[in-house]
C-alpha positions as CSV (number, residue, x, y, z in Angstrom):
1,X,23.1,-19.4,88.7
2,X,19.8,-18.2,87.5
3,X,19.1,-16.4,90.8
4,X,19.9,-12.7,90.1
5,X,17.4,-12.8,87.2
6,X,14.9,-14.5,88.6
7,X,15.2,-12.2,91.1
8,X,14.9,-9.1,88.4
9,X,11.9,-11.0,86.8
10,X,10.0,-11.4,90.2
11,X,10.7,-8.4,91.9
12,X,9.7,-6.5,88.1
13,X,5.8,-8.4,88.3
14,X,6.0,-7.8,92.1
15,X,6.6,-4.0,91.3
16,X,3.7,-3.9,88.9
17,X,1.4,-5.8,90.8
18,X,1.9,-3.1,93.7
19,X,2.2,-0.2,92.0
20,X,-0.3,-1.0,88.6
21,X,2.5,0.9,86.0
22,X,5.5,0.9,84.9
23,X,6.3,4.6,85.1
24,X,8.4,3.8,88.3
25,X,10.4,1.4,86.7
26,X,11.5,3.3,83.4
27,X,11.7,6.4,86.2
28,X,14.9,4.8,87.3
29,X,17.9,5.9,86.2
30,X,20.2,3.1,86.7
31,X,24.1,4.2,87.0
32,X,26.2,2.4,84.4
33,X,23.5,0.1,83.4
34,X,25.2,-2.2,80.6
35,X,27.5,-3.3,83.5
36,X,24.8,-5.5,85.2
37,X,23.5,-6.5,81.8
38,X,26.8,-8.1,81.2
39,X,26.8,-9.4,84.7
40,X,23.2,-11.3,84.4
41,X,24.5,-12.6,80.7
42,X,27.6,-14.3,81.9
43,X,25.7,-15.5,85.3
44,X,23.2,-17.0,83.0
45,X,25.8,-18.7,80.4
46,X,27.7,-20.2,83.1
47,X,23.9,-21.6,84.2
48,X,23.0,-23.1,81.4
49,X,25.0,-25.8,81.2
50,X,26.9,-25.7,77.8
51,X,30.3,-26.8,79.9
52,X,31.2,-23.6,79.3
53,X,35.9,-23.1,80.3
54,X,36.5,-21.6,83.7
55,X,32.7,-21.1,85.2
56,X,33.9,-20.2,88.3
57,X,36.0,-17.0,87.0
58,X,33.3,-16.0,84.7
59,X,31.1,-16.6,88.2
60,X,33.2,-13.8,90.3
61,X,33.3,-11.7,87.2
62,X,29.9,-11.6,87.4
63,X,29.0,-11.0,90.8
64,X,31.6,-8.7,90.9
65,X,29.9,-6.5,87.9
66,X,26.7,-6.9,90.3
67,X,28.3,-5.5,93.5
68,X,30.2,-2.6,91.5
69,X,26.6,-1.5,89.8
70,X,25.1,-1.9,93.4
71,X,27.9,0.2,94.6
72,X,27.4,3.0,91.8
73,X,23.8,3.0,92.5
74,X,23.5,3.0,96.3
75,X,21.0,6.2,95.8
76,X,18.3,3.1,94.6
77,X,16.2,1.4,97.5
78,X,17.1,-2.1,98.0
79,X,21.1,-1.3,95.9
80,X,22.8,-1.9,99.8
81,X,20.7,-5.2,100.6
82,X,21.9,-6.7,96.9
83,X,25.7,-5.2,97.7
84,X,25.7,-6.7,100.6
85,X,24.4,-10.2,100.1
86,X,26.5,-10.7,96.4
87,X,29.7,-9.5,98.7
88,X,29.1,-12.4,101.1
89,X,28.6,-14.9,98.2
90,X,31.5,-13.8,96.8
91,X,33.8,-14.2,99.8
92,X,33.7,-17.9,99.8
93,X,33.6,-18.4,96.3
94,X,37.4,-16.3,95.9
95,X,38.1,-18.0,98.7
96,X,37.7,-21.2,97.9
97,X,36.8,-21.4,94.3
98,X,33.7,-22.6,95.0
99,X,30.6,-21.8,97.3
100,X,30.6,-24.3,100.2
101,X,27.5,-26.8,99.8
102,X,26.2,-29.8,102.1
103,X,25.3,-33.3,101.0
104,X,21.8,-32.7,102.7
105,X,21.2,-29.6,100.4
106,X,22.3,-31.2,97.5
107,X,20.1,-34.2,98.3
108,X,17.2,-31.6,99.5
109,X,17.3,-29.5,96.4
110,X,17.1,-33.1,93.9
111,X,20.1,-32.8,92.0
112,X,21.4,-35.9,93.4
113,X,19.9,-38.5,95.4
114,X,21.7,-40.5,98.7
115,X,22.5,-43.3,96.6
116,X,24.5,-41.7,94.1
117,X,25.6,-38.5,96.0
118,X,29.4,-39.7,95.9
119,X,29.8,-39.0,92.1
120,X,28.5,-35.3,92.7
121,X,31.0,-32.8,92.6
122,X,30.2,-30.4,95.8
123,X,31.4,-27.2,94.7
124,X,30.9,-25.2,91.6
Protein backbone atom coordinates (compact mmCIF):
# COMPACT_ATOMS: atom_id res chain seq x y z
CA UNK A 1 0.00 0.00 0.00
CA UNK A 2 2.97 2.15 -0.13
CA UNK A 3 2.69 2.68 -3.93
CA UNK A 4 1.08 6.16 -4.30
CA UNK A 5 4.02 7.55 -2.23
CA UNK A 6 6.52 5.92 -3.55
CA UNK A 7 5.29 6.99 -6.54
CA UNK A 8 5.18 10.89 -5.20
CA UNK A 9 8.80 10.34 -3.83
CA UNK A 10 10.13 9.00 -7.24
CA UNK A 11 8.47 10.98 -9.65
CA UNK A 12 9.55 14.34 -7.06
CA UNK A 13 13.73 13.16 -7.63
CA UNK A 14 12.68 12.24 -11.22
CA UNK A 15 11.31 15.88 -11.59
CA UNK A 16 14.43 17.37 -10.17
CA UNK A 17 16.84 15.35 -11.86
CA UNK A 18 15.15 16.65 -15.28
CA UNK A 19 14.39 19.87 -14.62
CA UNK A 20 17.56 20.86 -11.82
CA UNK A 21 14.81 23.11 -9.45
CA UNK A 22 12.21 22.96 -7.71
CA UNK A 23 10.41 26.11 -8.88
CA UNK A 24 8.17 23.83 -10.99
CA UNK A 25 7.10 21.90 -8.24
CA UNK A 26 6.18 24.69 -5.57
CA UNK A 27 4.64 26.43 -9.09
CA UNK A 28 1.83 23.93 -8.76
CA UNK A 29 -1.10 24.89 -7.39
CA UNK A 30 -2.68 21.74 -6.37
CA UNK A 31 -6.72 21.88 -6.01
CA UNK A 32 -7.80 20.92 -2.56
CA UNK A 33 -4.45 19.68 -1.61
CA UNK A 34 -5.08 18.30 2.19
CA UNK A 35 -7.45 15.87 0.50
CA UNK A 36 -4.63 13.67 -1.01
CA UNK A 37 -2.54 14.25 2.12
CA UNK A 38 -5.16 12.46 3.99
CA UNK A 39 -5.37 10.02 1.28
CA UNK A 40 -1.48 8.98 1.32
CA UNK A 41 -1.77 8.94 5.43
CA UNK A 42 -4.50 6.45 5.61
CA UNK A 43 -2.94 4.40 2.47
CA UNK A 44 0.21 4.33 4.44
CA UNK A 45 -1.35 3.39 8.00
CA UNK A 46 -3.25 0.62 6.54
CA UNK A 47 0.50 -0.41 5.03
CA UNK A 48 2.25 -0.53 7.84
CA UNK A 49 1.11 -3.23 9.47
CA UNK A 50 -0.15 -2.20 12.99
CA UNK A 51 -3.50 -4.63 12.25
CA UNK A 52 -5.07 -1.68 11.99
CA UNK A 53 -9.87 -2.45 12.11
CA UNK A 54 -11.37 -2.46 8.71
CA UNK A 55 -8.18 -1.90 6.13
CA UNK A 56 -9.99 -2.46 3.36
CA UNK A 57 -12.63 0.60 3.97
CA UNK A 58 -9.88 2.83 5.10
CA UNK A 59 -8.29 1.38 1.54
CA UNK A 60 -11.30 2.76 -0.80
CA UNK A 61 -11.46 5.79 1.35
CA UNK A 62 -8.27 6.38 0.30
CA UNK A 63 -8.17 5.78 -3.18
CA UNK A 64 -11.20 7.43 -3.45
CA UNK A 65 -9.67 10.82 -1.79
CA UNK A 66 -6.93 10.09 -4.68
CA UNK A 67 -9.35 9.88 -7.70
CA UNK A 68 -11.49 12.98 -6.31
CA UNK A 69 -8.07 15.21 -6.01
CA UNK A 70 -7.22 13.77 -9.58
CA UNK A 71 -10.56 14.69 -10.61
CA UNK A 72 -10.36 18.45 -9.20
CA UNK A 73 -7.01 18.79 -10.73
CA UNK A 74 -7.36 17.38 -14.29
CA UNK A 75 -5.80 20.91 -15.50
CA UNK A 76 -2.19 19.07 -14.07
CA UNK A 77 -0.23 16.74 -16.57
CA UNK A 78 -0.30 13.27 -15.66
CA UNK A 79 -3.92 14.04 -13.07
CA UNK A 80 -6.04 11.77 -15.94
CA UNK A 81 -3.35 8.80 -16.14
CA UNK A 82 -3.50 8.62 -11.99
CA UNK A 83 -7.65 9.04 -12.20
CA UNK A 84 -7.77 6.51 -14.37
CA UNK A 85 -5.56 3.85 -13.05
CA UNK A 86 -6.75 4.37 -9.07
CA UNK A 87 -10.47 4.05 -10.73
CA UNK A 88 -9.60 0.57 -12.06
CA UNK A 89 -7.96 -0.51 -8.76
CA UNK A 90 -10.85 0.57 -7.09
CA UNK A 91 -13.41 -1.38 -9.13
CA UNK A 92 -12.33 -4.70 -7.89
CA UNK A 93 -11.57 -3.79 -4.64
CA UNK A 94 -15.67 -2.38 -3.97
CA UNK A 95 -16.34 -5.16 -5.84
CA UNK A 96 -14.97 -7.72 -4.08
CA UNK A 97 -13.50 -6.34 -0.94
CA UNK A 98 -10.38 -7.16 -2.02
CA UNK A 99 -8.01 -6.80 -5.09
CA UNK A 100 -7.87 -10.17 -6.89
CA UNK A 101 -4.19 -11.73 -6.51
CA UNK A 102 -2.60 -15.10 -7.92
CA UNK A 103 -0.61 -17.66 -6.02
CA UNK A 104 2.26 -17.15 -8.56
CA UNK A 105 2.40 -13.38 -7.74
CA UNK A 106 2.27 -13.87 -4.29
CA UNK A 107 4.98 -16.49 -4.51
CA UNK A 108 6.91 -14.19 -7.24
CA UNK A 109 6.79 -11.04 -5.03
CA UNK A 110 8.34 -13.30 -1.63
CA UNK A 111 5.69 -12.87 0.75
CA UNK A 112 5.04 -16.49 0.80
CA UNK A 113 6.77 -19.34 -0.51
CA UNK A 114 5.05 -22.71 -2.37
CA UNK A 115 5.33 -24.59 0.68
CA UNK A 116 3.45 -22.57 2.90
CA UNK A 117 1.25 -20.51 0.35
CA UNK A 118 -2.01 -22.30 1.76
CA UNK A 119 -1.95 -20.26 5.13
CA UNK A 120 -1.75 -16.90 3.05
CA UNK A 121 -4.80 -15.06 2.97
CA UNK A 122 -5.11 -13.95 -0.99
CA UNK A 123 -6.91 -10.76 -0.75
CA UNK A 124 -6.44 -7.70 1.23
Amino acid sequence: MYLIPLALIIGAAVGLFVRGSTDYLLATRLVFWPIPVVGVALQALVGSGLGVPFPTLLTVISMALIATTCALNLHLTGASIVLIGTVLNLIPLVLNGYVPVTVDAVVGAGIADAGSIDLVRLSA
